[in-house]
C-alpha positions in Angstrom: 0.0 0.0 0.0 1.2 3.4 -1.0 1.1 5.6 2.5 -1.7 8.0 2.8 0.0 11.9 2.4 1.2 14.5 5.4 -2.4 16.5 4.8 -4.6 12.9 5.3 -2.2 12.3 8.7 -2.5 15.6 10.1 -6.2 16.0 10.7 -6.0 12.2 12.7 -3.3 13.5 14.7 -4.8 16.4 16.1 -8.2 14.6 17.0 -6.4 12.1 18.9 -4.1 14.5 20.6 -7.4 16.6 21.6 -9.2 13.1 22.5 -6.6 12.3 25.2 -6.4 15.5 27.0 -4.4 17.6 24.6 -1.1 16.1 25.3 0.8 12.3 24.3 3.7 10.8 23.4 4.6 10.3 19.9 5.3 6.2 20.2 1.5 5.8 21.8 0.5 7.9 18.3 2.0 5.8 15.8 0.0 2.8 17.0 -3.2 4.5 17.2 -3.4 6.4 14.2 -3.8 2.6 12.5 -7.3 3.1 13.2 -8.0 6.1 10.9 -6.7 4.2 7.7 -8.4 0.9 7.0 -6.3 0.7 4.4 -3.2 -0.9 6.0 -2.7 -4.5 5.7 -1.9 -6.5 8.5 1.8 -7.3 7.7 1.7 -3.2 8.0 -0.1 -3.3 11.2 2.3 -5.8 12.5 5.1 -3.7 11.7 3.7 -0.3 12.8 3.1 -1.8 16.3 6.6 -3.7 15.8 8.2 0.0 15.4 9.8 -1.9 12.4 7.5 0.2 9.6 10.0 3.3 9.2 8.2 4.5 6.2 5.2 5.1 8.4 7.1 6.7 11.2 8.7 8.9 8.5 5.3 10.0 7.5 3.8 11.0 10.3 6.8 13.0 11.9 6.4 14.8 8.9 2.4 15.8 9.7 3.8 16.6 13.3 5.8 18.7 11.6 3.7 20.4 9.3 1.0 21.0 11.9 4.1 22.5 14.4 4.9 24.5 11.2 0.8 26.3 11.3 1.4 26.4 15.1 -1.1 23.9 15.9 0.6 21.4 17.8 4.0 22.3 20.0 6.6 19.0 19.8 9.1 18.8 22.5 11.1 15.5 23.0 9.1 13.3 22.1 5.8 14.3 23.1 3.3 16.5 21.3 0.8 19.1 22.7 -2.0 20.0 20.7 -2.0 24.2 21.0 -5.8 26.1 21.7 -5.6 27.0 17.8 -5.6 23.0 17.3 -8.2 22.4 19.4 -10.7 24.4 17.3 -9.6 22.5 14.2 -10.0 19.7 15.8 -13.0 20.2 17.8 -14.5 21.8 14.2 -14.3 18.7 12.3 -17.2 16.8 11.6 -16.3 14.7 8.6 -14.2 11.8 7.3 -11.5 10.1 10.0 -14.2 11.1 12.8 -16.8 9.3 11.6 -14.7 6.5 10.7 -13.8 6.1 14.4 -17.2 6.4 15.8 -18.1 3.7 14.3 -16.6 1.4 17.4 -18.4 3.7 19.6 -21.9 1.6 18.8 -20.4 -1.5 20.5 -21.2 -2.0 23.9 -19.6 -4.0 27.0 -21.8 -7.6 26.1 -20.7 -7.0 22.3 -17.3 -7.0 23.6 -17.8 -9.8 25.7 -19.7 -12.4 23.3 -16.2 -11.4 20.6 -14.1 -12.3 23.3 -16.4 -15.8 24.1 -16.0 -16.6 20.4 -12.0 -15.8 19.9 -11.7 -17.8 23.1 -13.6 -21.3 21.5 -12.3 -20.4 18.4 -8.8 -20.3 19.8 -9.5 -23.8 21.5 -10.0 -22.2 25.2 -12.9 -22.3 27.1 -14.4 -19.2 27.3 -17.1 -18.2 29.9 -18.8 -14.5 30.2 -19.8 -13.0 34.2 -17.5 -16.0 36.1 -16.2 -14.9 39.9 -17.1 -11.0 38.6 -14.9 -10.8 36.0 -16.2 -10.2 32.3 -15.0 -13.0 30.3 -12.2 -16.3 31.0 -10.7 -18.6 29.3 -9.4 -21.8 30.6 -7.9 -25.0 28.9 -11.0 -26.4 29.3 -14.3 -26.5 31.3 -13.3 -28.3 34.4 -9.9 -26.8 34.4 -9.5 -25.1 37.7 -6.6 -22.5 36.6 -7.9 -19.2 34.6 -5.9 -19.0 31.9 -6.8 -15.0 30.5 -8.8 -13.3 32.0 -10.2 -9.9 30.6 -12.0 -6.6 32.2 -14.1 -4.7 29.5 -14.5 -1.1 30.3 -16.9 1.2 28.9 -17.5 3.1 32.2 -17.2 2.9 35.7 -14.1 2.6 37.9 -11.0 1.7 36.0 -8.9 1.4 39.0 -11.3 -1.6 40.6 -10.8 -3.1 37.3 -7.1 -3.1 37.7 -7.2 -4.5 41.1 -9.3 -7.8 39.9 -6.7 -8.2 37.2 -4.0 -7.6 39.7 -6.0 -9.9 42.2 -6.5 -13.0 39.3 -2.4 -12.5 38.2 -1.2 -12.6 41.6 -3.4 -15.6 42.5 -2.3 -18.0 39.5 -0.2 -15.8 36.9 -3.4 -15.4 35.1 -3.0 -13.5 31.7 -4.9 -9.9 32.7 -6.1 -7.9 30.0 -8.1 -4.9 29.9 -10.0 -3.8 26.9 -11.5 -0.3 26.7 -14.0 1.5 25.0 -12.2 5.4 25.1 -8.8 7.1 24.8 -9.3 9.0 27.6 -9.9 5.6 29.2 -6.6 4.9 27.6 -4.7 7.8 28.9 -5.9 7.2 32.4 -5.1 3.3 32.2 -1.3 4.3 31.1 -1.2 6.7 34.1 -2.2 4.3 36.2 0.0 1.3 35.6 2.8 4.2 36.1 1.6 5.0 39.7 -0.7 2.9 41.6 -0.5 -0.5 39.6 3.0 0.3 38.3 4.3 -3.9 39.2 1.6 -4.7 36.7 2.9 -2.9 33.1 4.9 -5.1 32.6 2.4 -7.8 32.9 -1.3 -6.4 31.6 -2.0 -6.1 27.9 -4.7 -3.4 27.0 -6.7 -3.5 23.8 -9.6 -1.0 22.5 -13.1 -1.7 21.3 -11.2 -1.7 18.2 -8.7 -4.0 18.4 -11.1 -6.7 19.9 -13.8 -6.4 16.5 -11.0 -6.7 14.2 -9.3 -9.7 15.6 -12.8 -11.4 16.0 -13.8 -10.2 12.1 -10.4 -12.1 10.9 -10.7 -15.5 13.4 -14.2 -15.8 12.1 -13.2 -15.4 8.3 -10.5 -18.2 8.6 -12.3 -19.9 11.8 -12.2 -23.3 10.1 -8.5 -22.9 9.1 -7.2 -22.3 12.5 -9.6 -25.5 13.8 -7.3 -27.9 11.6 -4.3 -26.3 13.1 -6.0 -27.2 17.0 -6.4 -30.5 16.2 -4.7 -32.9 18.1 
């Protein structure tokens, strides 16, 4: 795929820059602007999120750059700052890469769940919604008494409690603890979080969007009878 141009990646950056409180770091951005160009393939996803796709981090330097240039976003080591003039170009947009990303907006927490159900059985786990309080398991199988992943879906309420039942499940039986979520600003708080309060579980937790959870469900279910055969035993 030829890269989208510095005038498609500037308009993405700034809505995501105003959708996580005005300020991040460039190496969150370049994984998150993925979303805004269907486009990609997933070789080039793979290598975006790798850090190994230097053509894309080329490209979107150079939007930082431009957008710096009409002093609507300050860069400073690393992290950019979307300035008030931003904001209102931002905030004014209405069209194209915003509605693109509402579109995960219209799935709620049991949509989430029953993906997560089906890429667990389809992945050869178990999978369970609402057991002990937490969302969704997997385990080996049915009568299997360890809880192989476990994951918290959070569309609203306390983030921090679902922290603490990942940290709880992890610390009980080195559970796999994800946290999927519906928001960036549920995003930025999350990273914050495993900095301060739950900083011995970064290294551990793996967080996902809304996003990230419908695509992987939309590819296991188009080769679903492929990855059976490999399962077999």
């Amino acid at each position: 795929m030829s890269l989208p141009n510095t005038s498609s990646i500037e308009m993405p950056l700034l809505q995501e820059l105003n959708a996580t409180g005005g300020t991040d770091s460039l190496k969150f951005l370049y994984e998150r602007l993925i979303d805004y160009f269907p486009q990609l393939n997933n070789a080039e996803i793979g290598a975006i999120k790798n850090g190994a796709h230097k053509s894309w981090r080329k490209a979107v330097q150079k939007a930082g750059k431009a957008l710096e240039e009409n002093h609507f976003i300050i860069r400073e080591r690393g992290v950019w700052t979307i300035t008030v003039k931003g904001k209102q170009i931002a905030e004014a947009e209405t069209l194209g890469f915003t509605l693109t990303k509402n579109k995960t907006k219209t799935l709620s927490h049991i949509n989430i769940q029953e993906m997560l159900v089906e890429i667990g059985a389809g992945l050869g786990f178990y999978a369970e919604i609402e057991f002990e309080f937490y969302d969704v398991v997997w385990r080996e199988r049915e009568k299997s008494p360890r809880l192989s992943h476990i994951f918290e879906v959070q569309s609203k309420g306390n983030l921090d409690s679902a922290l603490a039942k990942l940290k709880r499940a992890y610390q009980a039986q080195r559970t796999k603890p994800y946290l999927v979520l519906s928001t960036e600003r549920d995003l930025n708080r999350a990273r914050k979080s495993l900095t301060e309060e739950f900083q011995d579980m970064e290294s551990v937790i793996t967080i996902l969007t809304f996003a990230q959870v419908k695509r992987v469900h939309q590819n296991l279910k188009n080769m679903g009878e492929i990855v059976k055969d490999f399962l077999l035993k």
